[in-house]
N, C-alpha and C positions, 0 to 999 in steps of 0.2 A: 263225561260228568258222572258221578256217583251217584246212587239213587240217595234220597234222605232217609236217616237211619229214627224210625219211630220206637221213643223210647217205651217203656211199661211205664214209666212216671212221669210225673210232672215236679216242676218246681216251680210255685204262683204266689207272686207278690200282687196284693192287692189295695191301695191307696184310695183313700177318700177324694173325691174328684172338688173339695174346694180348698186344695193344699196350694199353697203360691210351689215356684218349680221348686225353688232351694229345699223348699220343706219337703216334697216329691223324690227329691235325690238325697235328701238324708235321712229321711223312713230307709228307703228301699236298702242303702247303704246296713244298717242297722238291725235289718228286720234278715236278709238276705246271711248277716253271719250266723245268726242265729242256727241255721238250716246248715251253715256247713260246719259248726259243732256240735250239733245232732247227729246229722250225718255222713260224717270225714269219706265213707264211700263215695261220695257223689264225687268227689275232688279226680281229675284226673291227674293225668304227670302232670312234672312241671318242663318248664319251657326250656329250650337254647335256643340264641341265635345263633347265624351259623358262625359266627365268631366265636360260641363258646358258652356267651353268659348265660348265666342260668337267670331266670324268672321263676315265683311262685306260682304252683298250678290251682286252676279256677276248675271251677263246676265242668263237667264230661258233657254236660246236657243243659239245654238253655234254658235260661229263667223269662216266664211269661208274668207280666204286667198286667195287670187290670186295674179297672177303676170303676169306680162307684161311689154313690150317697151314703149317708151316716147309716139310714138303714139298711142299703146293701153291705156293709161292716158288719151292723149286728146280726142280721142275719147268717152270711156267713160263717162267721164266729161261732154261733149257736150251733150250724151244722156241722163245722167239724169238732167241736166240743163232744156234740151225741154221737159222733164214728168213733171216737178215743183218739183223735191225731195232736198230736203237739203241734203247736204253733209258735212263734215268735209275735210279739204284739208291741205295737209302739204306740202310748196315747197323748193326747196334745198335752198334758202336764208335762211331759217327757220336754218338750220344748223350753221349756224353762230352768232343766236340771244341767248340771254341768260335768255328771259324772256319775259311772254306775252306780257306788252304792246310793244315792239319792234316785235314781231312775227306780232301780226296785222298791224302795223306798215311797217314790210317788204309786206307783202300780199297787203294792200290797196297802195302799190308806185305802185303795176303792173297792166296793165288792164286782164281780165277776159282771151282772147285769147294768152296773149302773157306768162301769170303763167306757172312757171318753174314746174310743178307738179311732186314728187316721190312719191306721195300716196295719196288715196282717203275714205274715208269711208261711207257709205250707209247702211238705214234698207227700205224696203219698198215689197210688195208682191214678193213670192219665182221670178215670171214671169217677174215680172219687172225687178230683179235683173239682172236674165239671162241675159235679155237684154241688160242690160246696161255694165255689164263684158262679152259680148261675144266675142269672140275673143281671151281671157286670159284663162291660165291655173291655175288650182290648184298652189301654193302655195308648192314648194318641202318640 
């Protein structure tokens, strides 16, 4: 058996813990592309079976889930705001849109402090991440 390869990064999605599942799997869906068109490095190869077929390649390093209340969101949010990290963000207006330019759309009507946030996503040093989800738990 291999030893586990500990990355320098993280990649942390963090969800509001009063999302029904459906809404839990389509933050994360949405918040998680965000991050790999930021940053297409993370992307490893892509796949063959050994039959051949190719498959698109996913993230090289695993995506960690957390969760937390509306103020573990803002807070959050707050803290990597003041490191300068980009984030992906999805807010519950989002749920009612049906299509990107309306999602942007919902996002840019609200100011910065007042965003309804149920999910956020971030890649930036393992340390920093801590930081920024401290407070939050794993992901059940």
């Amino acid at each position: 058996m291999t030893e586990p390869i500990r990355f320098p990064t993280k990649i942390a999605v963090l969800l509001r813990d009063d999302l029904a599942s459906w809404q839990r799997l389509n933050v994360t869906a949405f918040l998680i592309s965000g991050i790999a068109n930021a940053v297409p490095e993370l992307l490893g190869e892509e796949y063959r079976d050994a039959d051949g077929t190719r498959y698109l390649p996913m993230f090289g390093q695993p995506v960690l889930v957390f969760a937390g209340d509306r103020a573990a969101l803002v807070g959050a949010h707050s803290r990597a705001l003041t490191r300068g990290l980009r984030l992906s963000i999805f807010t519950a207006e989002l749920f009612a849109t049906g299509n990107d330019r309306d999602n942007r759309a919902a996002v840019q009507a609200v100011g910065r402090d007042k965003l309804d946030l149920v999910g956020l996503a971030l890649h930036a040093p393992r340390n920093v991440v801590d930081k920024v989800v401290k407070g939050t738990t794993m992901h059940p």
